[in-house]
C-alpha positions as CSV (number, residue, x, y, z in Angstrom):
1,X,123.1,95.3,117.9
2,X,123.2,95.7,114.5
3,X,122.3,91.7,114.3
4,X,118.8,92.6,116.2
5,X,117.9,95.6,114.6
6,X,118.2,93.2,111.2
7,X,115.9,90.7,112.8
8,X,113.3,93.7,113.9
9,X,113.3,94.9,110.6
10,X,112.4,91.3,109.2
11,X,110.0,90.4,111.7
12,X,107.9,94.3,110.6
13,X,108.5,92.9,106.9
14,X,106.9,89.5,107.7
15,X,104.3,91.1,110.2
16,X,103.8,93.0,106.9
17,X,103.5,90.6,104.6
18,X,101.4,88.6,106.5
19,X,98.7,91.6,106.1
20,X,99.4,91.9,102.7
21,X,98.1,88.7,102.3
22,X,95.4,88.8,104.9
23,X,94.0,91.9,103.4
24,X,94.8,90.7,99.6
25,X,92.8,87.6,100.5
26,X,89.8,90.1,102.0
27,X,89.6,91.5,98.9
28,X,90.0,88.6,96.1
29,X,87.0,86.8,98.3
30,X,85.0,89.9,98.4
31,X,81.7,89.9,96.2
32,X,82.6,93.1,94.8
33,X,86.7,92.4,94.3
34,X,87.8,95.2,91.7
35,X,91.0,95.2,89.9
36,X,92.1,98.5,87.9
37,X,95.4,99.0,86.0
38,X,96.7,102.9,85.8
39,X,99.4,103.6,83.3
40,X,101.8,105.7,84.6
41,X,103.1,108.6,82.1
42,X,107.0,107.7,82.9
43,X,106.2,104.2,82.4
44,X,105.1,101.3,84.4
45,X,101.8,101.2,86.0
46,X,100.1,100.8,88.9
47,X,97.7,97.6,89.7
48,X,94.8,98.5,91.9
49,X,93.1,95.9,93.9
50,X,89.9,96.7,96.4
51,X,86.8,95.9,97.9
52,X,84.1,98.6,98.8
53,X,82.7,95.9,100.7
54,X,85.8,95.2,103.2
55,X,86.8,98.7,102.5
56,X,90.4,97.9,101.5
57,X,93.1,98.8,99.1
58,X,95.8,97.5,97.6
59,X,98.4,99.2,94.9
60,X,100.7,97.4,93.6
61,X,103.5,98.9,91.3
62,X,105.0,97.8,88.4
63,X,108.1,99.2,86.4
64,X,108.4,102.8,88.1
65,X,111.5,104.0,87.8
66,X,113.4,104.8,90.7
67,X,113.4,108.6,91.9
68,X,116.3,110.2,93.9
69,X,116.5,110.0,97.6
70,X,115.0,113.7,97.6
71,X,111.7,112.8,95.6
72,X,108.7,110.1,96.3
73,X,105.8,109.1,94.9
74,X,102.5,109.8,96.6
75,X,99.2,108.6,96.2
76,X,96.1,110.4,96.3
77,X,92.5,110.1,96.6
78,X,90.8,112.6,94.9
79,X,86.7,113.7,95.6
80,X,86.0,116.6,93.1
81,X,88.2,119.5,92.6
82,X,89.2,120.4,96.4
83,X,88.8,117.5,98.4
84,X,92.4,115.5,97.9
85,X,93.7,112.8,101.0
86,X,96.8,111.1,100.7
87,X,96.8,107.6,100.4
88,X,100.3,106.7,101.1
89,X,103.9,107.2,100.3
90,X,105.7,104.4,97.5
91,X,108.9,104.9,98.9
92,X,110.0,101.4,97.4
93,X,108.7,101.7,93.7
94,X,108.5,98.3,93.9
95,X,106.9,97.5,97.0
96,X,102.8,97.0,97.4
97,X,100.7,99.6,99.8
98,X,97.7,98.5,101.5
99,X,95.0,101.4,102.4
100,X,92.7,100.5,104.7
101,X,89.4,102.8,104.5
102,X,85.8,103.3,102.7
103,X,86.7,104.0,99.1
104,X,84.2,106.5,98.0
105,X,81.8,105.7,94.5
106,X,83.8,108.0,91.3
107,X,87.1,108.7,93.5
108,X,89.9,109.4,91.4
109,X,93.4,107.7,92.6
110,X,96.2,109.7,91.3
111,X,100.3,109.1,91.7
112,X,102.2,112.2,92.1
113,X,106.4,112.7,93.0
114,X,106.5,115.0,95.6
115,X,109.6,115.8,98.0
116,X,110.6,112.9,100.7
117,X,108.3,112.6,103.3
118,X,105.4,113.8,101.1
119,X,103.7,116.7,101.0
120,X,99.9,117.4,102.3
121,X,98.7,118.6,99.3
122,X,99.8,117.5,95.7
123,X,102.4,119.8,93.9
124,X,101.7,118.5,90.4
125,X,99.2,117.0,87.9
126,X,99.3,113.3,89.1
127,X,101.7,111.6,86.1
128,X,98.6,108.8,86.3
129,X,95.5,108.7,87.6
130,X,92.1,106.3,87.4
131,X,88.2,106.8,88.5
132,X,86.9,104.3,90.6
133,X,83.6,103.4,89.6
């Protein structure tokens, strides 16, 4: 059992991958590719990659630190003061997320910890945050 479960899992990592790279490749070909880095107060940073255009996203982190198995960072998209989606949970600090979606003109991405599972709203000042222009 144990030996299929392993293979499931690989096969969803590869099935992953594989978008990764499909939507990576969307996004490097795209007329308007954009790449951003956001420092991240604790250190590290976070390395933006998106295309209005093919309305896709990918964040890729560098050097976060690990959190405890009770916290994990969120990301945000932020319109204005009130209007704040979540774009994803970094459970692996090292791992890329891909976020599929319009990306509106002068959204603000933001990284916050929040408790495991995330949380709806954010529960603190995002520790680093970027305008997209």
């Amino acid at each position: 059992e144990d030996m299929e479960a392993t293979l499931a899992a690989m096969e969803s990592e590869q099935a992953t991958a594989q978008e990764e790279r499909e939507m990576l490749s969307s996004i490097l070909s795209a007329d308007d590719s954009t790449q951003v880095a956001v420092p991240i107060d604790d250190g590290g940073s976070l390395a933006l990659m998106y295309s209005r255009e093919q309305q896709a996203m990918i964040v890729q982190p560098d050097g976060l630190e690990a959190l405890p198995a009770d916290r994990t960072y969120q990301l945000w998209m932020i319109e204005g003061d009130d209007d704040i989606t979540s774009a994803g949970l970094l459970e692996d600090p090292a791992a890329a997320v891909m976020r599929p979606g319009a990306i509106p003109e002068g959204v603000v991405v933001g990284l916050t910890i929040e408790p495991a599972g995330g949380s709806d709203q954010p529960t603190m000042e995002p520790i680093g945050s970027e305008v997209l222009t």
